[in-house]
LUMLO-883308 format. One record per residue: residue number from 1; residue in three letters; x, y, z of N, C-alpha, C in turn. Coordinates in Angstrom, 3 decimals, always signed. Layout:
k:NUM&r:ALA&n.x:X&n.y:Y&n.z:Z&ca.x:X&ca.y:Y&ca.z:Z&c.x:X&c.y:Y&c.z:Z
...
//
This chain:
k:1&r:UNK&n.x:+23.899&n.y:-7.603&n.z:+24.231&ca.x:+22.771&ca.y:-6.729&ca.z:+24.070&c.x:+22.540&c.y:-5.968&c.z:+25.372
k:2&r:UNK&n.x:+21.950&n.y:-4.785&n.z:+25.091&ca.x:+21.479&ca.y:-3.631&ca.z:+26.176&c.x:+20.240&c.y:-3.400&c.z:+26.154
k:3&r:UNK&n.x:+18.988&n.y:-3.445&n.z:+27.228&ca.x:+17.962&ca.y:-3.601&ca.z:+27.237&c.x:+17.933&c.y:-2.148&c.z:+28.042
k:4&r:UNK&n.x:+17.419&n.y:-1.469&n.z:+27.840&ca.x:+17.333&ca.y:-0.010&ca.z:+28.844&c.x:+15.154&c.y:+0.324&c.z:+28.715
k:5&r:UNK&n.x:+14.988&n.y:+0.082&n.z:+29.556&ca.x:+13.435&ca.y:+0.500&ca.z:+30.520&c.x:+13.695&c.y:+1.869&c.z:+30.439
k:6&r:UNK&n.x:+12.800&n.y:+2.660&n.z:+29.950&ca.x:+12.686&ca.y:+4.230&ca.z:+30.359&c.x:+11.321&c.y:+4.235&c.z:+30.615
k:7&r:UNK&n.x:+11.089&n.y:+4.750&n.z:+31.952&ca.x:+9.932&ca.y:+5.013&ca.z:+32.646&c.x:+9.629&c.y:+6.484&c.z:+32.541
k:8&r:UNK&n.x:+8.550&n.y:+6.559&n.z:+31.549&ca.x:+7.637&ca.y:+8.114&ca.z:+31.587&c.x:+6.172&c.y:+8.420&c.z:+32.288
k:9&r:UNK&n.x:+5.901&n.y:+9.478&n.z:+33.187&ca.x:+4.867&ca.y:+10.151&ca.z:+33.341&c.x:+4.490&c.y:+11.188&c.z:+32.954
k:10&r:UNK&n.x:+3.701&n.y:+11.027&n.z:+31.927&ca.x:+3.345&ca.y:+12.792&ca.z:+31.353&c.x:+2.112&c.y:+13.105&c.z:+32.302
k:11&r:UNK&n.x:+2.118&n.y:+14.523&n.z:+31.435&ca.x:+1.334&ca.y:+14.984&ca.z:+32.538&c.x:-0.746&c.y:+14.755&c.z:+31.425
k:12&r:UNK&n.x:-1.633&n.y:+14.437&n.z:+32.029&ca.x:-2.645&ca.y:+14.111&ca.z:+31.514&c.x:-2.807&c.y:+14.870&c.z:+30.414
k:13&r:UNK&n.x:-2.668&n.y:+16.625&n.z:+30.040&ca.x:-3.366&ca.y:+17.461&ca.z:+29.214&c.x:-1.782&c.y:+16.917&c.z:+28.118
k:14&r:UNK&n.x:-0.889&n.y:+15.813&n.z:+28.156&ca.x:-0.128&ca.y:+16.081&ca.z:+27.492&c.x:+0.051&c.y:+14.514&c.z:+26.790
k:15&r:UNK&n.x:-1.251&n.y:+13.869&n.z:+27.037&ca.x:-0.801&ca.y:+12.834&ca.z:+26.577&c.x:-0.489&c.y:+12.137&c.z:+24.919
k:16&r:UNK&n.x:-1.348&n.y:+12.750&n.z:+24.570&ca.x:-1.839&ca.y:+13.002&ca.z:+23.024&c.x:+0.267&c.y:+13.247&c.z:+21.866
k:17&r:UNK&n.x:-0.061&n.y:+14.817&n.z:+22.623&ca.x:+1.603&ca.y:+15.404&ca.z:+22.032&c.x:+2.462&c.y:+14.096&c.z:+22.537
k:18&r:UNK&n.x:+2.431&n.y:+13.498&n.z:+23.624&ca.x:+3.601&ca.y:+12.867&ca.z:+23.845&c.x:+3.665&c.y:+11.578&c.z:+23.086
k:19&r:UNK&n.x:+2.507&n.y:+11.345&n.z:+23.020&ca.x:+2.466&ca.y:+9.513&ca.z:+22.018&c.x:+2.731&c.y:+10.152&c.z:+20.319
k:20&r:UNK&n.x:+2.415&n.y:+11.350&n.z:+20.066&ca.x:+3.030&ca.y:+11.183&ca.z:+18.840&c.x:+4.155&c.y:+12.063&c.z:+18.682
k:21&r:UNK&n.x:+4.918&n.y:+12.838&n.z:+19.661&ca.x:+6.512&ca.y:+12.894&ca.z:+19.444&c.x:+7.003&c.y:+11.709&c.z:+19.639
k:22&r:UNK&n.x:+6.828&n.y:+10.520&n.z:+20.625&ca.x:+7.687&ca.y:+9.596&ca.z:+20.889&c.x:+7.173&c.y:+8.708&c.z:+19.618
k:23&r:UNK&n.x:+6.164&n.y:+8.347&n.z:+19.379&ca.x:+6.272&ca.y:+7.597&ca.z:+17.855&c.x:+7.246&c.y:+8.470&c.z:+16.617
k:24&r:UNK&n.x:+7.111&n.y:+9.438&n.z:+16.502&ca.x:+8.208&ca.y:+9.875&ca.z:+14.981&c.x:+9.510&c.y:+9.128&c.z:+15.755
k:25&r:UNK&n.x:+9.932&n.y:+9.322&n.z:+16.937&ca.x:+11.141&ca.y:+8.850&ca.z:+17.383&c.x:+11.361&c.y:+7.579&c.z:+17.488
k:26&r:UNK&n.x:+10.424&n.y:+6.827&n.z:+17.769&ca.x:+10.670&ca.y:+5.309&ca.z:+17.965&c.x:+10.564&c.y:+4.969&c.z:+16.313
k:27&r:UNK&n.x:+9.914&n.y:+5.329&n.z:+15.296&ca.x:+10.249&ca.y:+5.394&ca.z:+13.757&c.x:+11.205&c.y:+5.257&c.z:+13.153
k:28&r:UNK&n.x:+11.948&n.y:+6.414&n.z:+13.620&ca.x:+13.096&ca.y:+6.677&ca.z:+13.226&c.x:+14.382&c.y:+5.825&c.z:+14.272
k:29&r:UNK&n.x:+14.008&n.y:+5.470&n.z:+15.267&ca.x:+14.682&ca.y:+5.009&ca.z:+16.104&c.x:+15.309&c.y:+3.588&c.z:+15.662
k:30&r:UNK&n.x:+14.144&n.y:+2.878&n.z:+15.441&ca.x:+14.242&ca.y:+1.204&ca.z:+14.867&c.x:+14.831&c.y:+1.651&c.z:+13.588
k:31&r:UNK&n.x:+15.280&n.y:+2.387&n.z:+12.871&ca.x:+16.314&ca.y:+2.122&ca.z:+11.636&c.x:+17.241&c.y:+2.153&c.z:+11.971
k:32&r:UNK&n.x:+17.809&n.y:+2.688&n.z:+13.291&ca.x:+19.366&ca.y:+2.641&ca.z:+13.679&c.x:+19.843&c.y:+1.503&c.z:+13.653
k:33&r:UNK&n.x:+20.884&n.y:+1.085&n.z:+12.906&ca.x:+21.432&ca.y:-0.273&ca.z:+12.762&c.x:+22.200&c.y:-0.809&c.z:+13.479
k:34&r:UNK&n.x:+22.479&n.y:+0.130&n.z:+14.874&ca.x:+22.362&ca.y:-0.593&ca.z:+16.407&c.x:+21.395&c.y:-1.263&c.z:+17.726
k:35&r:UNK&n.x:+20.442&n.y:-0.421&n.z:+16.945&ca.x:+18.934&ca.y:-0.767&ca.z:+17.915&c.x:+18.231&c.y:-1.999&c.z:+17.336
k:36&r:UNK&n.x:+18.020&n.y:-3.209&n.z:+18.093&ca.x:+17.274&ca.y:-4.165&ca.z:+17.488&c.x:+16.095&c.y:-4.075&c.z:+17.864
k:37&r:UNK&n.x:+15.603&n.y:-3.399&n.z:+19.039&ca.x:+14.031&ca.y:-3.124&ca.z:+19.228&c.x:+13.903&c.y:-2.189&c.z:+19.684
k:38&r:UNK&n.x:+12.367&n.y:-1.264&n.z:+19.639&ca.x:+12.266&ca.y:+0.219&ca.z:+20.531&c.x:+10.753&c.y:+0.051&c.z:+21.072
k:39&r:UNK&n.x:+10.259&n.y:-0.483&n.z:+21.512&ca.x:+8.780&ca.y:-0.416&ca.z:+21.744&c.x:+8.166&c.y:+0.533&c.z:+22.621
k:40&r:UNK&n.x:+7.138&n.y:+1.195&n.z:+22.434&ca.x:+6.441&ca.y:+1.952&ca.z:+22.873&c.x:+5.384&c.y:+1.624&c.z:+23.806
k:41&r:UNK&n.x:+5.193&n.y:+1.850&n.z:+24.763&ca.x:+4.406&ca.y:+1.048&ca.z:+25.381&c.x:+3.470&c.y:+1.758&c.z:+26.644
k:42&r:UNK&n.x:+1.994&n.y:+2.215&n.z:+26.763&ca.x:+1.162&ca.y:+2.910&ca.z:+26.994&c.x:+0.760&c.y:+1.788&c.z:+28.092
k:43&r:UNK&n.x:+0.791&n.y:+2.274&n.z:+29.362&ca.x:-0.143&ca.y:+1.519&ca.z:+30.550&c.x:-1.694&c.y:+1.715&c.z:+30.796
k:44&r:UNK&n.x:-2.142&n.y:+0.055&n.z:+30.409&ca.x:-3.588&ca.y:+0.318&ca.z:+30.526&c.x:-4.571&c.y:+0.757&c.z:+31.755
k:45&r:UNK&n.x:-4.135&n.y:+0.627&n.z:+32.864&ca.x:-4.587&ca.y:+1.517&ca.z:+34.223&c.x:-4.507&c.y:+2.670&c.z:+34.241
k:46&r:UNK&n.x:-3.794&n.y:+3.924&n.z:+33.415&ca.x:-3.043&ca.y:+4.653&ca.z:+33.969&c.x:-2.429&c.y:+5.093&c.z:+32.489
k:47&r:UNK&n.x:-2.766&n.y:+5.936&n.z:+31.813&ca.x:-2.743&ca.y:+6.245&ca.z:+30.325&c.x:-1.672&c.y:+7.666&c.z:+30.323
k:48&r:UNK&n.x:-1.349&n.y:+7.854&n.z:+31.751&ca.x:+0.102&ca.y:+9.417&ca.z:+31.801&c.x:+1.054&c.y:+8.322&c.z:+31.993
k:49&r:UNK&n.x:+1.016&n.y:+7.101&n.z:+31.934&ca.x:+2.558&ca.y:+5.991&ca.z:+32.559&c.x:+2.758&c.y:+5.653&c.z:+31.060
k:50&r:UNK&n.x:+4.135&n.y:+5.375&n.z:+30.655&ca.x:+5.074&ca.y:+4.604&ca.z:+29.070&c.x:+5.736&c.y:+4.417&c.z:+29.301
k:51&r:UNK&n.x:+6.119&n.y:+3.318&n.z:+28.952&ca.x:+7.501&ca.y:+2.260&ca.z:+28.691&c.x:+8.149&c.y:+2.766&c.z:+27.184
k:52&r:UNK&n.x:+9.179&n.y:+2.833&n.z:+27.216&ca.x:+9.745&ca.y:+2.921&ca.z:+26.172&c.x:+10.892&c.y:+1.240&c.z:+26.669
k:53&r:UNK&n.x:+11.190&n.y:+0.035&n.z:+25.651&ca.x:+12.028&ca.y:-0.816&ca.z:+25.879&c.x:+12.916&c.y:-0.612&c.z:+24.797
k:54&r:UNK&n.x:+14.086&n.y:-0.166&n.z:+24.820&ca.x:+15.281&ca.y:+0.311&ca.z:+23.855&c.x:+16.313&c.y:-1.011&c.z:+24.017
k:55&r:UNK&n.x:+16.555&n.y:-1.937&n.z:+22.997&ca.x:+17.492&ca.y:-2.737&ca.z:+22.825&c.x:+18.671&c.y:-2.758&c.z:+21.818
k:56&r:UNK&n.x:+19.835&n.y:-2.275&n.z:+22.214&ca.x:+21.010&ca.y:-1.922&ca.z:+21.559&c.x:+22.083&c.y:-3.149&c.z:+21.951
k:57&r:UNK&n.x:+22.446&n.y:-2.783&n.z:+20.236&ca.x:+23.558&ca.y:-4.411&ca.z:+20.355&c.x:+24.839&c.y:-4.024&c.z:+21.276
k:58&r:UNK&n.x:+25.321&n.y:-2.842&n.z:+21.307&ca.x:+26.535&ca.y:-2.911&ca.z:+22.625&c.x:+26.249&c.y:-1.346&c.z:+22.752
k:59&r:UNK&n.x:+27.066&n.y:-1.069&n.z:+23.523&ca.x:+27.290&ca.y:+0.887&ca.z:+24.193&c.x:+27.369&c.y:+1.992&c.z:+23.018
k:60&r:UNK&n.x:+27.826&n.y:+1.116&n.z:+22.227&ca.x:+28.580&ca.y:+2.284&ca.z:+21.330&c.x:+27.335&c.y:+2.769&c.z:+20.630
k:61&r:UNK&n.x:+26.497&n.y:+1.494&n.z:+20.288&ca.x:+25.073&ca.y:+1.770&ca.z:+19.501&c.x:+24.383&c.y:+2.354&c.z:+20.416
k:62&r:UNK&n.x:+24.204&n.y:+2.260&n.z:+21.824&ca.x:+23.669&ca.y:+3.095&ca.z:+22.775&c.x:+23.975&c.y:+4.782&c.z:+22.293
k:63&r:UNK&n.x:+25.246&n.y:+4.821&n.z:+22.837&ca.x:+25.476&ca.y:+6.250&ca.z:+22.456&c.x:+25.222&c.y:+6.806&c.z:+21.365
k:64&r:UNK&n.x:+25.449&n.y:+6.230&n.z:+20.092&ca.x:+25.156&ca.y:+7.111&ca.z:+18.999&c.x:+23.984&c.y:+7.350&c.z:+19.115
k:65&r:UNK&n.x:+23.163&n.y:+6.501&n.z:+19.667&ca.x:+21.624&ca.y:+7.222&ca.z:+19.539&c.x:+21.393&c.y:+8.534&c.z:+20.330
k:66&r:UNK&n.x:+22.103&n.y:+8.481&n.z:+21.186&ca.x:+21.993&ca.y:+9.202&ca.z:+22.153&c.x:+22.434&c.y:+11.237&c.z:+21.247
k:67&r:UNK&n.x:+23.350&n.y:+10.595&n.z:+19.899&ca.x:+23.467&ca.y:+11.800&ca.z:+18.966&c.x:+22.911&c.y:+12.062&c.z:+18.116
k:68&r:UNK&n.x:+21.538&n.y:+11.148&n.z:+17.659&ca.x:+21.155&ca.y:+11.786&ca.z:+16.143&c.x:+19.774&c.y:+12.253&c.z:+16.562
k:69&r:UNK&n.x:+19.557&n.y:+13.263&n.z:+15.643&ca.x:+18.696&ca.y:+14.109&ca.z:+15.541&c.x:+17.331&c.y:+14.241&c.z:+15.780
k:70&r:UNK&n.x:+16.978&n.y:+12.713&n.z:+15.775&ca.x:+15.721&ca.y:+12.779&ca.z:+16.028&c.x:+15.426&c.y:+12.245&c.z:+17.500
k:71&r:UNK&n.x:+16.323&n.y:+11.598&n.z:+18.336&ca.x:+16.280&ca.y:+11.664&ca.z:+19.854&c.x:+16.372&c.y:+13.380&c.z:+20.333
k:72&r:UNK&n.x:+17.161&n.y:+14.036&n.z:+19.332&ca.x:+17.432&ca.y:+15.145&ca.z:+20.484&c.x:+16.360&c.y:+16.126&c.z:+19.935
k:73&r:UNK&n.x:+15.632&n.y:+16.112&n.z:+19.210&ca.x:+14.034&ca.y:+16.722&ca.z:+18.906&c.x:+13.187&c.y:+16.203&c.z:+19.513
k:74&r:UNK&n.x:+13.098&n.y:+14.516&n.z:+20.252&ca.x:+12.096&ca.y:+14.247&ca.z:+20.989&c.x:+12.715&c.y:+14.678&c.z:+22.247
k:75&r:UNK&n.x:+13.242&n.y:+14.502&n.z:+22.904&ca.x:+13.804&ca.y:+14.752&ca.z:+23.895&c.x:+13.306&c.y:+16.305&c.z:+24.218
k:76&r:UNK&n.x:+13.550&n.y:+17.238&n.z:+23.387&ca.x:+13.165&ca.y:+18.971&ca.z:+23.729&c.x:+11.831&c.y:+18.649&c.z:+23.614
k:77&r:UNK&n.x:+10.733&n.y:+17.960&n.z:+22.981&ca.x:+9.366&ca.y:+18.273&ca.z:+22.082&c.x:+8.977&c.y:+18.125&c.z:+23.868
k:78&r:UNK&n.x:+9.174&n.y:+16.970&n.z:+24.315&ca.x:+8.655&ca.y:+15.885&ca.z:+25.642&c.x:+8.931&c.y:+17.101&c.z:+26.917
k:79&r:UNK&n.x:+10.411&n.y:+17.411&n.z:+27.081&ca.x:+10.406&ca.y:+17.876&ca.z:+28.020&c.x:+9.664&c.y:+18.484&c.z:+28.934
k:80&r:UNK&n.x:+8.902&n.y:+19.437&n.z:+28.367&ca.x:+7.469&ca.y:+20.094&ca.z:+29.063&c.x:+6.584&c.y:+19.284&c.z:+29.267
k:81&r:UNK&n.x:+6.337&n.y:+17.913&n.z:+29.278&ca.x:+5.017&ca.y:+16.902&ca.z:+29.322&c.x:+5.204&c.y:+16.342&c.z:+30.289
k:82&r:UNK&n.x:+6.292&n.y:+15.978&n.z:+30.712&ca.x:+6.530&ca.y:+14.889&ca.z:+31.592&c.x:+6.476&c.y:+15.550&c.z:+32.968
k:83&r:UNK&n.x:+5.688&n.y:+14.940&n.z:+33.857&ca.x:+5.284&ca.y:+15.171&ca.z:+35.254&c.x:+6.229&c.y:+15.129&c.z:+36.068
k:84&r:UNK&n.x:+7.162&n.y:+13.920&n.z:+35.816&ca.x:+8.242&ca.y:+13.867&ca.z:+36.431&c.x:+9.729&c.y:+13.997&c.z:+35.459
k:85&r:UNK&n.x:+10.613&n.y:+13.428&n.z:+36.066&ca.x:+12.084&ca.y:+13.240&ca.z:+35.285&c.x:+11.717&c.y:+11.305&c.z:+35.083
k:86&r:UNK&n.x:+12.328&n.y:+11.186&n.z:+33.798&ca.x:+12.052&ca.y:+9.818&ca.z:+33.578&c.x:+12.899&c.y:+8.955&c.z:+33.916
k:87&r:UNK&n.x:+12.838&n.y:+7.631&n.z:+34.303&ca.x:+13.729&ca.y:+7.667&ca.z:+34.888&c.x:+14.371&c.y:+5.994&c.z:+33.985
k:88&r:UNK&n.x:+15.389&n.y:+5.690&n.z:+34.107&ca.x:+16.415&ca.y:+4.360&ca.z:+33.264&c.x:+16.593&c.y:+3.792&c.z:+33.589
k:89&r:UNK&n.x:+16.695&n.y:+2.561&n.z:+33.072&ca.x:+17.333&ca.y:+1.187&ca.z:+34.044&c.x:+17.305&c.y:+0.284&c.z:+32.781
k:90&r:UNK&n.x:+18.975&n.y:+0.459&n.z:+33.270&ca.x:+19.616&ca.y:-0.626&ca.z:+32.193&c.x:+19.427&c.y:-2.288&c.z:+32.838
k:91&r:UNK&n.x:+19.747&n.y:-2.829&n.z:+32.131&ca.x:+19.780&ca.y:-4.744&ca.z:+31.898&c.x:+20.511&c.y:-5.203&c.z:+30.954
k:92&r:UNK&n.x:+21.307&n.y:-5.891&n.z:+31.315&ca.x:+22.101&ca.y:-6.958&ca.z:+30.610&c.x:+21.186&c.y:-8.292&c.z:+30.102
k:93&r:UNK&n.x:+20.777&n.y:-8.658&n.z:+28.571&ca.x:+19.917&ca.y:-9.694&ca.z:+28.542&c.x:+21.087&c.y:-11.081&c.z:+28.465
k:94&r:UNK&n.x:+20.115&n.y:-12.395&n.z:+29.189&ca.x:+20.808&ca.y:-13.116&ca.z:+29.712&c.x:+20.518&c.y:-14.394&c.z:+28.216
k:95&r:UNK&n.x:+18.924&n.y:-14.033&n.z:+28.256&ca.x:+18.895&ca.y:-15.064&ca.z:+26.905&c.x:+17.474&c.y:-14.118&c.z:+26.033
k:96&r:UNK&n.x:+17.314&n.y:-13.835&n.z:+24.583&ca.x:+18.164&ca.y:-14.935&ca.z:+24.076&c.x:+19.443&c.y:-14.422&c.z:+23.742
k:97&r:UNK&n.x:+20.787&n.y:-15.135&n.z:+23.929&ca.x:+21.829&ca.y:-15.118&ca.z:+23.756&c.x:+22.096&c.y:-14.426&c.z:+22.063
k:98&r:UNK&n.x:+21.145&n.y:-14.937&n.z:+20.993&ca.x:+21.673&ca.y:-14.609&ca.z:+19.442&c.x:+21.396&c.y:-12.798&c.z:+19.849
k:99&r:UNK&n.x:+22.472&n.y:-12.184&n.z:+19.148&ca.x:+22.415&ca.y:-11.238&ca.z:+18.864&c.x:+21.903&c.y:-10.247&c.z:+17.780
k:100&r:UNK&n.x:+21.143&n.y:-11.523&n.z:+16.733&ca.x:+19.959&ca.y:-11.280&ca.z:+15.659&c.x:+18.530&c.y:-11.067&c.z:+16.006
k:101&r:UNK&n.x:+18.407&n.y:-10.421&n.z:+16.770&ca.x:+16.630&ca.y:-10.442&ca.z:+17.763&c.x:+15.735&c.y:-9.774&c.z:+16.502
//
């Protein structure tokens, strides 16, 4: 399994648009039958900070996501929101070991 952290800062007047482009995507995201989890995740200090936690069973399921249609519509919708460039960080999970999460 592939655990990938994507760290977002939108920008305040953009927070609204950004929680519901990235929900149609995380929607559509969790049906990919490589992705075992996508969570969305809003910081309670600090409401321009999101976690997105993307868990893919190997690379290959990585990448295809990386091609269907509804990443690359969130991806353009977001672009203008985000304060900064977001930034990734992959992880190798150590346990749990089953690959049925």
């Amino acid at each position: 399994m592939i655990v990938v952290n994507v760290y977002i800062k939108t920008y305040p007047e953009s927070i609204e648009a950004f929680k519901n482009a990235t929900l149609e995507n995380a929607r559509n995201s969790i049906n990919e039958p490589g992705i075992a989890r996508f969570d969305f995740i809003q910081q309670n200090d600090d409401s321009t900070n999101f976690l997105l936690v993307e868990v893919y069973r190997d690379e290959d399921s990585m990448m295809a996501h990386k091609q269907t249609s509804h990443y690359a519509k969130w991806r353009q919708a977001v672009e203008n929101m985000m304060f900064q460039p977001r930034k990734s960080v992959r992880y190798n999970t150590l346990f749990p070991e089953d690959k049925n999460w």
